[in-house]
N, C-alpha and C positions, 0 to 999 in steps of 0.2 A: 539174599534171601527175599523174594516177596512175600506179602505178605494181604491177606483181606481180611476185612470185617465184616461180622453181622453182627447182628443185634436180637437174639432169641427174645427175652426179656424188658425191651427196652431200656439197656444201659448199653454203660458204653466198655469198662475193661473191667477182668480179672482173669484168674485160671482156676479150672476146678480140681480140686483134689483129686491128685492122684497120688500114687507112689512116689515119695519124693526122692527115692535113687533110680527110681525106673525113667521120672521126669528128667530126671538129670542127665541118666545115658543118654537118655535122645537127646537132647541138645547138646551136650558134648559132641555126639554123632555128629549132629546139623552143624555145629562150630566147625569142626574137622574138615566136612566134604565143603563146607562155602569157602574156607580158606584155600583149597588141594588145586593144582591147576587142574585135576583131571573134571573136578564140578565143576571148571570156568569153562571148559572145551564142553561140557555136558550144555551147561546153560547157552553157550552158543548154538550147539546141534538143536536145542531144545527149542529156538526163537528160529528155526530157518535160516540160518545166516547162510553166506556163501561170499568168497572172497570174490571180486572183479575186478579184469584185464579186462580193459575198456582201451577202444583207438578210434578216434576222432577225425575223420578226413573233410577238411573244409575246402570248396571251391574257392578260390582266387581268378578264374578268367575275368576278362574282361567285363562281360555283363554283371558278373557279380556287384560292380559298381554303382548301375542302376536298377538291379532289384532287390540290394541290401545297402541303401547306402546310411543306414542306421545301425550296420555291422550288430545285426541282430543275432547273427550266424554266432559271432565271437562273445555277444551275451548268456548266449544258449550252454557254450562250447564252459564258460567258466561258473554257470550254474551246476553243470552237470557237476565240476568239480569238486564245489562247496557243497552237492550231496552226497556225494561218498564220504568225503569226508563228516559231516552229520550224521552217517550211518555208523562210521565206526565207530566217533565218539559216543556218541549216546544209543543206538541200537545193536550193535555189535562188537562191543567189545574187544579187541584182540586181533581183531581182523584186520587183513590187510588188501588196499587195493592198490592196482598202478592203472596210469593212465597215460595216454599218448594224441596229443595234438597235432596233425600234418596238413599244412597247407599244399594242396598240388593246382598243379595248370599244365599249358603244355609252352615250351620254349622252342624256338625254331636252330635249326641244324644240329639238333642231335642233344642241346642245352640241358641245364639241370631242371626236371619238371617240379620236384616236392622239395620243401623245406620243413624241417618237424621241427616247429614253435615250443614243442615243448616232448622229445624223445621218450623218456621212463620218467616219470614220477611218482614213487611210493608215498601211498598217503596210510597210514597210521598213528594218528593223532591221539591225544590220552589225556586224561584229565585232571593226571595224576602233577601236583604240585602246580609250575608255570606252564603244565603243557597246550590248555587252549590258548596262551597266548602268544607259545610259540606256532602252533597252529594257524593262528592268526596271520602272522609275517610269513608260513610259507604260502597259505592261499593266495595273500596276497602277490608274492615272487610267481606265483603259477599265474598268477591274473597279468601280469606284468608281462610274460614271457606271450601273452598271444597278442598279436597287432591290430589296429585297427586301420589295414589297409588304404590308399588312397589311390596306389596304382594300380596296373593291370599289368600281372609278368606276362600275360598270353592267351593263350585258348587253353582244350580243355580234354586230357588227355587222362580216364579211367584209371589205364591198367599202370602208367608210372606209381599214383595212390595207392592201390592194392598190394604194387611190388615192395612199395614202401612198407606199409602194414604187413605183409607177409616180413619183411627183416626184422621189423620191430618183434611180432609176435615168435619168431626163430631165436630172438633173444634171450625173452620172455621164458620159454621152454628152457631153453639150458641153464637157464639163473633161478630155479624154484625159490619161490619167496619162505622164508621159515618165521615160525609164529603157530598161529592156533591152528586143529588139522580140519578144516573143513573145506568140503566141497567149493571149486573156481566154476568160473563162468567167464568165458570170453565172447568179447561180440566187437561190432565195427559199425559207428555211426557215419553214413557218407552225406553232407549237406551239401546241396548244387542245386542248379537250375535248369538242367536240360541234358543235350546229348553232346556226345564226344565232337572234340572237334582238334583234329593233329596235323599239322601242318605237313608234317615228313608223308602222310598220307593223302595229299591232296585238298586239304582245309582252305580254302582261299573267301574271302569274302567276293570278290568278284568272279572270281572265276575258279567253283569249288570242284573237284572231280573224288571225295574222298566216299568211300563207301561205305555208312553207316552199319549197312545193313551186315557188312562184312564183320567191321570191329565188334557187332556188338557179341556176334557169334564167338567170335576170338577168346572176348572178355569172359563168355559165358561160359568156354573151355575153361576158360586160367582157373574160374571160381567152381568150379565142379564140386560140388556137396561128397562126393565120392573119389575126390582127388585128396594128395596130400598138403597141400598148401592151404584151402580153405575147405575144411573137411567138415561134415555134418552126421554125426552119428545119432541124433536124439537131444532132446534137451541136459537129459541129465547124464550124458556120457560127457566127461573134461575135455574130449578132444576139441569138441563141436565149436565152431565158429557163428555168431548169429551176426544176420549183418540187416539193416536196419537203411531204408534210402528216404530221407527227410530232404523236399524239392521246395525250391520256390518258383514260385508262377514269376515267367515274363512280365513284366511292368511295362515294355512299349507298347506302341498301338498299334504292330503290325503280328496277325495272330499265327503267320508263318512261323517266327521266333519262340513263339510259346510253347517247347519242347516238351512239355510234360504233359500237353494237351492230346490225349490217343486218336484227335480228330486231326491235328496239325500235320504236316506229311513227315516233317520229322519225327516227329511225337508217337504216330501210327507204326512207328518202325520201333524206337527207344522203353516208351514205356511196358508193351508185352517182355521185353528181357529182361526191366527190372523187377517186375512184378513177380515174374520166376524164378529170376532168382534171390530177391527176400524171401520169397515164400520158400525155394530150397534150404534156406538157412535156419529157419525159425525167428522170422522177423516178418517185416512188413514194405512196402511202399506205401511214402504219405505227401500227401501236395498240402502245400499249405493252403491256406484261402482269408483265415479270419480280419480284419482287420476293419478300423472305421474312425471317423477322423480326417486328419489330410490326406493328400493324394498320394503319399510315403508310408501308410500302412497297413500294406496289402498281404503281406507275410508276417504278421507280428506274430502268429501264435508257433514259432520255431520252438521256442523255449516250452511250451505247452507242449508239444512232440516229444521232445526231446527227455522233460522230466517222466513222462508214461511210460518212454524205455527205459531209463534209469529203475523207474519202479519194479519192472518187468525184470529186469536182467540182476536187482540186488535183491528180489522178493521182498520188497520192501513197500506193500501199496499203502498210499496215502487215502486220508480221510479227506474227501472234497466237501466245503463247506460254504451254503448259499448265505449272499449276503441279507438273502431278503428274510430271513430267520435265525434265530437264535444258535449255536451250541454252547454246550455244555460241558465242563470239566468237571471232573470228579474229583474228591477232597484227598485223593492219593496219588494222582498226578506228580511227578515233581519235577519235569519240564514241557515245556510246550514247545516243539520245532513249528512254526509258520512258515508257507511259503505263499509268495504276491507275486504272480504271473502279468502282467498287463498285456493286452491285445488290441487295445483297441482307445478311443478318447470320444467325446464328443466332436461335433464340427470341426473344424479347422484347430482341432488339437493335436499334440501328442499324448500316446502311454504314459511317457513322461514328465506330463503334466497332470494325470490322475494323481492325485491325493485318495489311499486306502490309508481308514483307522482302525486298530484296534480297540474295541470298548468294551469294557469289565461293566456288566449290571447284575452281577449277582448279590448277594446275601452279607458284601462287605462293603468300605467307601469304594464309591467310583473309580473307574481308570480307565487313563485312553492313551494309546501310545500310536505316532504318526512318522513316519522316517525316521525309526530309530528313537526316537526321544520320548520320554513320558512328558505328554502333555496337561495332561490332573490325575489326580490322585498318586500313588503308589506302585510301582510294579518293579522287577528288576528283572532288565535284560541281560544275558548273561552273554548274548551274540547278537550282532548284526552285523547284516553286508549288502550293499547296492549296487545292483552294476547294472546299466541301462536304464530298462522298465521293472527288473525285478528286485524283488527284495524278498530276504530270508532276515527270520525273527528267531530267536531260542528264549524262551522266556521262564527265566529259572523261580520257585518253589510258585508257581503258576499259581492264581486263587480260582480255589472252587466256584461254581455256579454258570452263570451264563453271560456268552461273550458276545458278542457283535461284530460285525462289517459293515463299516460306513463307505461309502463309495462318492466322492467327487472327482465332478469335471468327465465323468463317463456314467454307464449304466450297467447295473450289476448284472453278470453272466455273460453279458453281450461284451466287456472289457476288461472283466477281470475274472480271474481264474485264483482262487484261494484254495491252497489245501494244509491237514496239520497233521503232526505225528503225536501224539500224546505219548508221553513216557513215563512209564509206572516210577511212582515210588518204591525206593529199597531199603528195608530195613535189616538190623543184625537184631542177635540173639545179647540180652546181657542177663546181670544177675542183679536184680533189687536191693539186695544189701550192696553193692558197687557203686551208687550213686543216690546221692539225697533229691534227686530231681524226679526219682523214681517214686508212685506213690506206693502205700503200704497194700497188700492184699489177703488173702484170707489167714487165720492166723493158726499155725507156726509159718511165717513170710517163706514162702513156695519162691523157685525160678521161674520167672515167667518174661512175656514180652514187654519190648518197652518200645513204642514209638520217639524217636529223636528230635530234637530242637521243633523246627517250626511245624514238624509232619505232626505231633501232638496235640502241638496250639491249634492248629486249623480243625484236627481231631474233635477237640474240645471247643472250638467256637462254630463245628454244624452242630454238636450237640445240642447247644444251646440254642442255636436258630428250631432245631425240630424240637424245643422243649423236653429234650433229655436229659439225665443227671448223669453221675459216674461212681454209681453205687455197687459194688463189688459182682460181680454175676460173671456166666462163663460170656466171653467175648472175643479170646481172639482165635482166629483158626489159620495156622501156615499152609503155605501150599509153595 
């Protein structure tokens, strides 16, 4: 049950007289449906929620070596992970998502092209007892389960990936996940660097005869929006497939290679197919570009793509928040999801050597918390996780007021990418005589609301910052 305040009066609680059997049904009512799965599945349809089958296809050719050799790809690829999972735990309740990681390439005489790092994984985490920290150990097994690369099995072969994803997704269908009943959403994240290259087709580096212009046509049969394999009926039809192509720019010096350049002769050929077909699926094509720093951070903002489809595909958009100004938490909050993108560093740095802080300067003592750790004052973290240049914060009974972003060793906007989910406080219904914690209200003592543990105190210490008292008046109103 949420629950807000106003303040008609200037105070802070009571309940006005009413019928004290009539008060009662209703909250008996209210008791009833909070408790009923059928208000849990309400409260889910009520927030948007939507279950997501998500499939991850990461390049491994060759060049991938040298345009990610910071395997920014596989930082992206396990952020993506630890949002779902934040989504169900604390935005979603009940929901459930799966997810599938596949590395493809292409192998010469006929070889095995994809490996899927990570097949199905159901992620519905809960928070109910030990479960964020069983949570915890499988994120981490899911983090575990993706490589960070140092060979090259090959070139770079499309439609094996797709083939793949289509078996995954054929799966997927026949095994319906059961849990809460809301609307899925599937899509296909493809990360790469350029255009097809198949050896059994003619791929050679010296002496290549393979026809781009051929395969890409081929490809763009297999994915037909109106075929059965990657089918697109609309956003909000379950069939629908969105597929999503997230590139990295060439890092050599020769701009022939630069495949995803529309001016490059390859590129002139490649990127009109992809462009058509994201846009047939309800997704996009996006090149990377951002980065600044050493000569190794030309595609850092992977992970910056990557969480705006996340946001897109879970209906979940994030609050983006400048460091060169304040925000602000509200005294009903009662956690704070943070997420720390890095793109970029000063001169001759990495991402990875930005230092972002958190800094509490509201209305209580100070707090500043920097990788994970509070560094003054007070705060409690209830999750962190770092992998790469990103970091994700949960920062549980959050204090009200106003928070900051410090930013070293880089320049705000220009290298880091901050966004937050604020997550309401939830309160229940009790009954005044049930607890001596509960104050007295108008007299014969009515049913009424009761803010719990620390949601009260914070309650009761803005009071006091705005010069309020807690002198008996109408105060609270459910919703």
């Amino acid at each position: 049950m949420l629950m807000s305040i106003f303040h008609p009066r200037r105070c802070l609680c009571s309940v006005k007289c009413l019928s004290l059997s009539g008060l009662a049904s209703f909250l008996l009512l209210l008791t009833v449906l909070a408790t009923s799965p059928l208000m849990a599945r309400a409260q889910v349809s009520d927030q948007q929620c939507v279950g997501v089958d998500l499939i991850v296809l990461m390049d491994e050719s060759g060049s991938m070596l040298t345009n990610d050799p910071a395997h920014l790809r596989v930082s992206a690829a396990r952020n993506a992970i630890a949002s779902l999972g934040d989504n169900a735990l604390y935005f979603c309740p009940g929901v459930q998502h799966r997810v599938a990681v596949v590395g493809f390439w292409d192998e010469r005489d006929g070889g095995v092209d994809t490996m899927p790092y990570i097949e199905t994984a159901v992620i519905e985490p809960s928070l109910d007892g030990s479960g964020l920290m069983i949570w915890r150990e499988e994120r981490q097994s899911l983090y575990d389960a993706l490589p960070e690369r140092t060979d090259s099995p090959g070139a770079t072969d499309y439609r094996s990936a797709f083939e793949t994803a289509n078996t995954i997704f054929s799966q997927w269908r026949s095994s319906p996940l059961d849990g809460v009943d809301v609307p899925r959403r599937r899509g296909v994240i493809l990360v790469a660097d350029g255009g097809p290259c198949v050896y059994d087709l003619g791929c050679n580096v010296d002496d290549n005869t393979m026809n781009v212009g051929t395969y890409m046509q081929d490809l763009a049969r297999y994915l037909d929006p109106n075929g059965a394999e990657f089918p697109w009926r609309g956003e909000d039809n379950p069939d629908s497939i969105r597929i999503w192509f997230v590139g990295f720019r060439d890092s050599g010096t020769s701009d022939a290679y630069d495949y995803l350049d529309p001016a490059s002769s390859v590129g002139s050929v490649v990127v009109p197919f992809w462009r058509q077909i994201t846009q047939n699926h309800g997704g996009t094509f996006e090149v990377l570009e951002a980065g600044s720093g050493s000569a190794n951070t030309r595609n850092n903002d992977v992970a910056v793509k990557m969480s705006n489809i996340l946001e897109v595909i879970s209906k979940k958009p994030a609050i983006r928040v400048d460091c060169d100004e304040p925000f602000y938490v509200d005294p009903y909050t009662d956690r704070l999801n943070v997420q720390i993108l890095k793109i970029g560093a000063d001169q001759g740095l990495e991402p990875e050597d930005v230092n972002v802080t958190l800094q509490y300067t509201g209305p209580l003592s100070q707090a500043s918390l920097l990788r994970g750790q509070v560094t003054q004052g007070q705060a409690t973290i209830d999750d962190y996780v770092a992998d790469g240049p990103n970091e994700r914060y949960v920062i549980a009974n959050v204090q009200p007021g106003a928070w900051r972003i410090l930013v070293e060793n880089g320049v705000c906007r220009r290298d880091v990418d901050v966004r937050i989910l604020p997550l309401e406080a939830r309160g229940r219904i009790v009954s005044p005589l049930a607890s001596e914690a509960i104050p007295q209200y108008d007299s014969p003592p009515l049913i009424g609301v009761h803010l719990i543990g620390k949601q009260r105190q914070r309650h009761l210490m803005l009071a006091q910052v705005k010069g309020l008292d807690e002198r008996p008046c109408a105060g609270y109103r459910l919703r």
